[in-house]
N, C-alpha and C positions, 0 to 999 in steps of 0.2 A: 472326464467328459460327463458322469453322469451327475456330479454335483454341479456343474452348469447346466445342465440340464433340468435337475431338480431347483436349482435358480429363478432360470427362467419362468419356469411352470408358476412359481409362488409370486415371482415378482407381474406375471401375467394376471393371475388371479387378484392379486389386491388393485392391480390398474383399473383391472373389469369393474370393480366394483366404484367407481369414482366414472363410471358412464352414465351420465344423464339418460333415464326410462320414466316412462308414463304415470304421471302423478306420484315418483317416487323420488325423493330430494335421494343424494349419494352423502353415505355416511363418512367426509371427509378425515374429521379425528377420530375414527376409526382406521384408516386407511393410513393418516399418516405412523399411526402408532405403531403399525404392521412394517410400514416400510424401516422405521427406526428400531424394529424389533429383529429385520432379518439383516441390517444393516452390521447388526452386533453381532450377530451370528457369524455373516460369512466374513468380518473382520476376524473373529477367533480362529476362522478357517485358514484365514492369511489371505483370501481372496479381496486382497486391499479395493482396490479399481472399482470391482462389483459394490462392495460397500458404499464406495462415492457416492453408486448411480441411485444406492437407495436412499442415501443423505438428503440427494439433489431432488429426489421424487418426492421426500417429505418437504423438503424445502418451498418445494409450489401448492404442496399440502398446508403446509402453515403459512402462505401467504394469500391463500383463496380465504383461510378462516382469519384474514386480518390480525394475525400474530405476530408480529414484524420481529419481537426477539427470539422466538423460535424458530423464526424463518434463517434470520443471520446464524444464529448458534448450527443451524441444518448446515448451512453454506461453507461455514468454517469449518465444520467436520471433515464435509467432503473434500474441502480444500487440503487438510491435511491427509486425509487418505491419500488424493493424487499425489502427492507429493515425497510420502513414503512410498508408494509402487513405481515412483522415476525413479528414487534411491535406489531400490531392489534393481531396476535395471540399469542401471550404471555401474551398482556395483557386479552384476555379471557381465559388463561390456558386451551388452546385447543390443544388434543394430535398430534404431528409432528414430522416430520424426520430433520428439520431446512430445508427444500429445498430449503425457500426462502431467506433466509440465504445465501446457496453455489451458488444459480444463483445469488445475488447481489457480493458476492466475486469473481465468476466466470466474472461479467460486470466489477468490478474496476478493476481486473486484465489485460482484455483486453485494458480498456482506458486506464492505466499504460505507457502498451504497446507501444500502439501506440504512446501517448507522448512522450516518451523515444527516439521513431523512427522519432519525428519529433523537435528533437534536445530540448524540452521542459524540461530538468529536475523538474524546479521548480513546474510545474503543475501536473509532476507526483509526485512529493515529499508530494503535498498540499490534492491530492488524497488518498498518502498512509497515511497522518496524520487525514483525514477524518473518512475511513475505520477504521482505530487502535482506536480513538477514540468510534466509535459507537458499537467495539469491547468491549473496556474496559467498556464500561453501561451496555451490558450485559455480565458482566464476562468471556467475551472469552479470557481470558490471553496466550493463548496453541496457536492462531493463530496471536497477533499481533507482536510476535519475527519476522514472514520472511516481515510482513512489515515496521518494524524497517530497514530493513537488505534492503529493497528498499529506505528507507528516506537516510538514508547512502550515498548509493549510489551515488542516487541526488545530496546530500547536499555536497558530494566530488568533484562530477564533477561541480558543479556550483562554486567552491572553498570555500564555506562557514566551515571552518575548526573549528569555534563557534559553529555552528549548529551539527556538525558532533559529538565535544566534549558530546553537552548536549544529545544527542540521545543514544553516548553508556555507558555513564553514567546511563540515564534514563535505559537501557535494566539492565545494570550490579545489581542495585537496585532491579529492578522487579526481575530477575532470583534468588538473594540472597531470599527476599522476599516470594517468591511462590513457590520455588524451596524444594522439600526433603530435610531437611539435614539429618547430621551424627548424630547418635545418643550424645548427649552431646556440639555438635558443633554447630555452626550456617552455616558451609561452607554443601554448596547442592554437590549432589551426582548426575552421569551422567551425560545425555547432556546438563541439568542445569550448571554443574561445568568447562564446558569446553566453554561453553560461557561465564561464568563471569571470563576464564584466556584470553578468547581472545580480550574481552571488556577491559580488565583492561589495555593488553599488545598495546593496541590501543588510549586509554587514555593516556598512558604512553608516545607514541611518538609525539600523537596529542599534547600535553602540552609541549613537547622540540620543538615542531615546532612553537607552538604559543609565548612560553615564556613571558606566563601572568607577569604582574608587581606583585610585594607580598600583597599589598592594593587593589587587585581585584580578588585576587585569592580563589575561594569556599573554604570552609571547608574539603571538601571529595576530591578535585585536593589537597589540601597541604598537605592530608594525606595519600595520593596514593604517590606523589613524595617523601613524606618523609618515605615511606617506601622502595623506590630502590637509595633515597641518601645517601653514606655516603666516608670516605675518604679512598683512598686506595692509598697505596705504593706498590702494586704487580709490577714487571717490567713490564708487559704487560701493564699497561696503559702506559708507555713512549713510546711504536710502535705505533709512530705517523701515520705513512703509511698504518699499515695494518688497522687501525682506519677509514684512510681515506677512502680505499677499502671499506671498512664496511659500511662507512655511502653509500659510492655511491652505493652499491649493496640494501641497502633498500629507499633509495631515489629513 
């Protein structure tokens, strides 16, 4: 108790000093350097959780001084801290709401963010594949879809159209995998089912765009394509024009 004590008192004191007074500006990188300074401390203490809150408290410190990479580097610290003190409690099987859990989801989200905002895909993508993994150790399969759905993103906008393949692949798998199915069937049911048509129908272009060679093409791409190829004589495929419209309108 009394080095929470002693905590709060320090973590009190450098707050105080970040309060707007009378003709006196507040010495922010000062403030923050303090908060990143006790942050290291009380991690050697092993007081993981407290260290977040002084990550999190630099973090709005380097975002007042228009820092944006020191901002996300704060965000992702503290991200990791929560996330080693859900460790520590899980590994004691001690009863919890996961809080520390959603404050670390809560921090990647933010550094996410801010990457995004500071033209970074890749460093948000390498985030989202951080988080999804320490998800999949502890079984959180129900939250690492919307960070799939960020790696994506990323991984389009930096034009990596390989990385984009293996990612909704990777989801379409998980969702068949984990997903309810139909009685007698292996195909999932609900919002399971309608991401494995939108993953598949995503695959399906991603691989006319890439136009793997047949000597390097996976097992599950040649059986995806060899499920929508085959020959057809309808006259509609000879409307060369409206084809073209077609592609241009999904291009």
């Amino acid at each position: 108790m009394a080095a929470e004590a002693d905590f709060l008192a320090r973590y009190r004191a450098v707050s105080n000093k970040l309060k707007k007074r009378f003709l006196r500006k507040p010495n922010v990188a000062e403030a923050s350097e303090q908060f990143g300074q006790l942050a290291k401390e009380l991690k050697q203490q092993d007081w993981l959780q407290y260290a977040a809150f002084c990550n999190l408290a630099m973090a709005r410190c380097e975002q007042t001084l228009f820092n944006a990479p020191g901002e996300a580097l704060a965000l992702t610290d503290a991200a990791r801290l929560f996330l080693s003190s859900e460790k520590e409690i899980r590994a004691l099987q001690a009863p919890g709401f996961d809080e520390h859990l959603q404050a670390a989801l809560n921090c990647y989200s933010f550094a996410i963010k801010v990457y995004i905002e500071m033209n970074q895909p890749v460093m948000a993508a390498s985030l989202c594949l951080e988080v999804g993994n320490a998800l999949k150790v502890r079984s959180y399969y129900r939250l690492r879809l919307p960070l799939k759905l960020c790696v994506l993103t990323s991984a389009v906008v930096a034009g990596d159209y390989d990385g984009a393949l293996s990612v909704f692949t990777e989801m379409q798998l998980m969702c068949q995998e984990r997903g309810l199915p139909l009685p007698g069937t292996s195909t999932p049911v609900g919002a399971f089912l309608d991401i494995v048509a939108k993953c598949e129908i995503s695959r399906v272009l991603l691989l006319m765009l890439l136009e793997p060679p047949p000597q390097k093409l996976l097992p599950e791409h040649a059986q995806t394509l060899e499920k929508y190829a085959w020959e057809s004589f309808d006259p509609h495929s000879q409307d060369t024009e409206s084809l073209k419209s077609l592609q241009t309108e999904l291009w």
